[in-house]
C-alpha positions in Angstrom: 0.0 0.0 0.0 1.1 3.2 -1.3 2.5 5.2 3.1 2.1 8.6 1.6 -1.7 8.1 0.1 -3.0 6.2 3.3 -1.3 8.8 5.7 -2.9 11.6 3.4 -6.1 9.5 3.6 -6.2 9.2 7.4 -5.0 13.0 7.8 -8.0 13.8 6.0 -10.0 11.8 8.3 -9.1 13.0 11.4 -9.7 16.8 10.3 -12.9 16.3 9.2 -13.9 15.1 12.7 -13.5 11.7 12.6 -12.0 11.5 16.3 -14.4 9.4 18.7 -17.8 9.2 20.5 -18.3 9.7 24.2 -21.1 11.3 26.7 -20.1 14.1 29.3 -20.7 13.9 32.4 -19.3 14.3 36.0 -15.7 13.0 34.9 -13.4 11.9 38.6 -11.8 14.7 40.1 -9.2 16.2 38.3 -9.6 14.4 35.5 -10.1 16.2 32.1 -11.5 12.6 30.8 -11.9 9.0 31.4 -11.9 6.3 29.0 -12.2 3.1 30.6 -10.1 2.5 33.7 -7.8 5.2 31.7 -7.7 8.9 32.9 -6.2 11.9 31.3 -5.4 14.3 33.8 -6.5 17.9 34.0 -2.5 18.5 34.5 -1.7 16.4 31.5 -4.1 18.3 29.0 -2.7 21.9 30.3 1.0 20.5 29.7 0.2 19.9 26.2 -2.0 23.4 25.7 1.2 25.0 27.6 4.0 23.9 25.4 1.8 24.8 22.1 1.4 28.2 23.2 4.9 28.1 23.7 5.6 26.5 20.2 3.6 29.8 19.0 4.5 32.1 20.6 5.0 35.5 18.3 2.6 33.1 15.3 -0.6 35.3 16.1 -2.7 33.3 13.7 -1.7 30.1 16.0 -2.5 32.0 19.1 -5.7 33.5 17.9 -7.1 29.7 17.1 -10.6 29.3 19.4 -11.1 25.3 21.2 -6.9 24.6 21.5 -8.2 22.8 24.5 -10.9 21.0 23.4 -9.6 20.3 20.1 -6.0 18.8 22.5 -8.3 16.7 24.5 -10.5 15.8 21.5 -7.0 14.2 20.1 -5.6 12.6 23.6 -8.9 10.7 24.0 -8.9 9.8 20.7 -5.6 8.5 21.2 -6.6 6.3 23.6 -9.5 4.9 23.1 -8.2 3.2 19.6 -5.3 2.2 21.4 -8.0 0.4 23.7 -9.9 -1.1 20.9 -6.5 -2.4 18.9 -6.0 -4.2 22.3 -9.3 -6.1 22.1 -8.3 -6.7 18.9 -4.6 -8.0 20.0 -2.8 -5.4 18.0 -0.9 -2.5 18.9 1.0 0.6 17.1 4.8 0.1 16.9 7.4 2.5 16.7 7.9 1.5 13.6 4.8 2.2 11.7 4.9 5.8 13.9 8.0 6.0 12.2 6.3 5.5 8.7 3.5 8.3 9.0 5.6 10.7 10.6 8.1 10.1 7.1 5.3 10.5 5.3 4.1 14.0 6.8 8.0 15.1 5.9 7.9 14.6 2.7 4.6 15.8 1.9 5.9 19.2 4.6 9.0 19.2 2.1 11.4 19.8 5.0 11.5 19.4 8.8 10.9 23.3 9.4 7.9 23.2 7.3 6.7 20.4 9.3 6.9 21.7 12.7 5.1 25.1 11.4 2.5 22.8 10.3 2.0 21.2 13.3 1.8 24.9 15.1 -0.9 26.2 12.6 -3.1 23.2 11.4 -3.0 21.0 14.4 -2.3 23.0 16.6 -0.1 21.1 18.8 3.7 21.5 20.2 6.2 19.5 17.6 7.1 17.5 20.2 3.4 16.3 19.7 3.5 15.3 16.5 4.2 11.7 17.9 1.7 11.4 19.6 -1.0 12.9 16.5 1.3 10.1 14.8 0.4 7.1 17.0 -3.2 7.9 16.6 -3.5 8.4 13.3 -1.3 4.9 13.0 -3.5 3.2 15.6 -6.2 4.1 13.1 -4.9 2.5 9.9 -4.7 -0.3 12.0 -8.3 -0.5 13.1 -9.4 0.0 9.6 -7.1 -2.6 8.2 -8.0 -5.3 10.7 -12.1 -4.8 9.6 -10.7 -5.4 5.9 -11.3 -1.5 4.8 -8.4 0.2 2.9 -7.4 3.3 4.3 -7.0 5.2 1.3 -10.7 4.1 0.2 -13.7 6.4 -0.1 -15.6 4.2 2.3 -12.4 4.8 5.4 -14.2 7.6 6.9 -17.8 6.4 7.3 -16.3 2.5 8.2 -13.6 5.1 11.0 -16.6 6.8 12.1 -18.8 3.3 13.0 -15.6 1.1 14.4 -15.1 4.1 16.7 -18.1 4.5 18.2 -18.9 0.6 18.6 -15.4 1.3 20.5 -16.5 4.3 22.6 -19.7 2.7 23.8 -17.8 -1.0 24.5 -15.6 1.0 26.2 -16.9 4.0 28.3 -15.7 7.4 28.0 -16.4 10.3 29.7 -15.5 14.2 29.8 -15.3 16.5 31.9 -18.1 19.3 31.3 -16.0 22.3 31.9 -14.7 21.0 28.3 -18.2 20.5 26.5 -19.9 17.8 25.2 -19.4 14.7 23.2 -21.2 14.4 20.0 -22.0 10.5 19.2 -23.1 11.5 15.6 -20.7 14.1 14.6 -17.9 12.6 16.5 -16.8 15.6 17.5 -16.2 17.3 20.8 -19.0 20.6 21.0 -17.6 23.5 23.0 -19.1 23.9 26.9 -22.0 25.9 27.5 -21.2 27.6 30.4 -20.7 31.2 31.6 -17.5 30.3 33.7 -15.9 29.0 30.9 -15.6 31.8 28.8 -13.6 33.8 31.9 -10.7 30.9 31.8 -10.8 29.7 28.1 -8.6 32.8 27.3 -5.8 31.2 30.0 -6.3 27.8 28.9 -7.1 27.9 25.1 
C-alpha cells in the first residue's frame, strides 16, 4: 500500500472530525477525561496546551485559534480509546509504523521546518506532539485494516466513524463538562455551554 496516500487519507479523516464518541458527564476529580479505567489528567491536557502556546509564541494566527483545548483533549482521547480497541483486537501501534506516517508527513511538509510550522498552525499542537498525533493516526490505519477496509478508500471515513463509536460505547468514556460535550453522531467534541468558561478559556485555550 502506497504510506504517503493512506497517511494523506487518514489525515483527512481525522480533520474532518472523525475523532471518537463519548457522553459528558461528571468525569473523577481532576480528570479532564476518562476512557475506561484510563484517565487523562487535567494537568496532563494543560501540559500539552502550555508547550503549544509556547511552540507559538510570536505566530498570532496560532495563538488566535478558538477550542486549543478541546480540540488537544478531543486528540488525547482519541488516542486512547483506539489504542483500547487495537488491544481487544490484540494489535498494537509500533514505533515503527509511527515512524512510517511521521516520514510521510515530511515529505509531503517538504522539510522538517515546514513540518513543525504545520503542526503549530493546522494541528495546533507543540512538535514534540507530533508523535503522539502520529500514534493515533497509525493506531487508526490499523483498526481499519484489521475490519478489511483500505485506508486510502472512499468508504475509510464512514467504516472510521462506525468502528469508533462501537469502541467508545464498549468502552466508556467520559469528559469532563467544563470541556463540553461529546457528539456520538458528529464525533466531534462541542464547546461547553457555560458562563464560567468563557472567563478561563482565554488562560487555557
Amino acid at each position: 500500500m502506497n504510506r504517503r496516500r493512506t497517511a494523506a487519507a487518514v489525515l483527512a479523516l481525522c480533520a474532518a472530525g472523525a475523532l471518537t464518541a463519548c457522553s459528558s458527564g461528571p468525569a473523577h476529580p481532576g480528570a479532564a477525561a476518562v476512557i475506561g479505567n484510563d484517565r487523562i489528567t487535567v494537568a496532563t491536557l494543560q501540559s500539552h496546551v502550555s508547550a503549544f502556546q509556547n511552540a507559538a509564541a510570536g505566530d498570532s494566527t496560532a495563538l488566535q485559534q478558538t477550542g486549543v483545548s478541546q480540540k488537544t483533549l478531543a486528540l488525547l482521547v482519541s488516542d486512547q480509546l483506539v489504542d483500547q480497541a487495537l488491544a481487544k483486537e490484540g494489535r498494537s501501534v509500533t514505533e515503527g509504523q509511527i515512524q512510517q506516517v511521521e516520514a510521510a508527513y515530511l515529505q509531503q511538509a517538504g522539510s522538517a521546518q515546514a513540518l513543525e510550522q504545520a503542526v503549530v498552525d493546522k494541528l495546533l499542537l507543540a512538535p514534540a506532539d507530533l508523535e503522539l498525533y502520529a500514534h493515533l493516526q497509525a493506531g487508526q490505519v490499523l483498526l481499519l485494516q484489521a475490519a478489511g477496509v483500505d485506508p486510502s478508500s472512499s468508504t475509510a471515513g464512514s467504516a472510521l466513524q462506525q468502528i469508533v463509536s462501537k469502541a467508545s460505547s464498549e468502552i466508556g468514556v467520559t469528559v469532563n463538562p467544563r470541556y463540553g460535550s461529546w457528539d456520538a453522531k458528529a464525533l466531534t467534541l462541542a464547546a461547553a455551554n457555560q458562563p464560567w468558561l468563557k472567563a478561563t478559556s482565554s488562560t487555557t485555550a
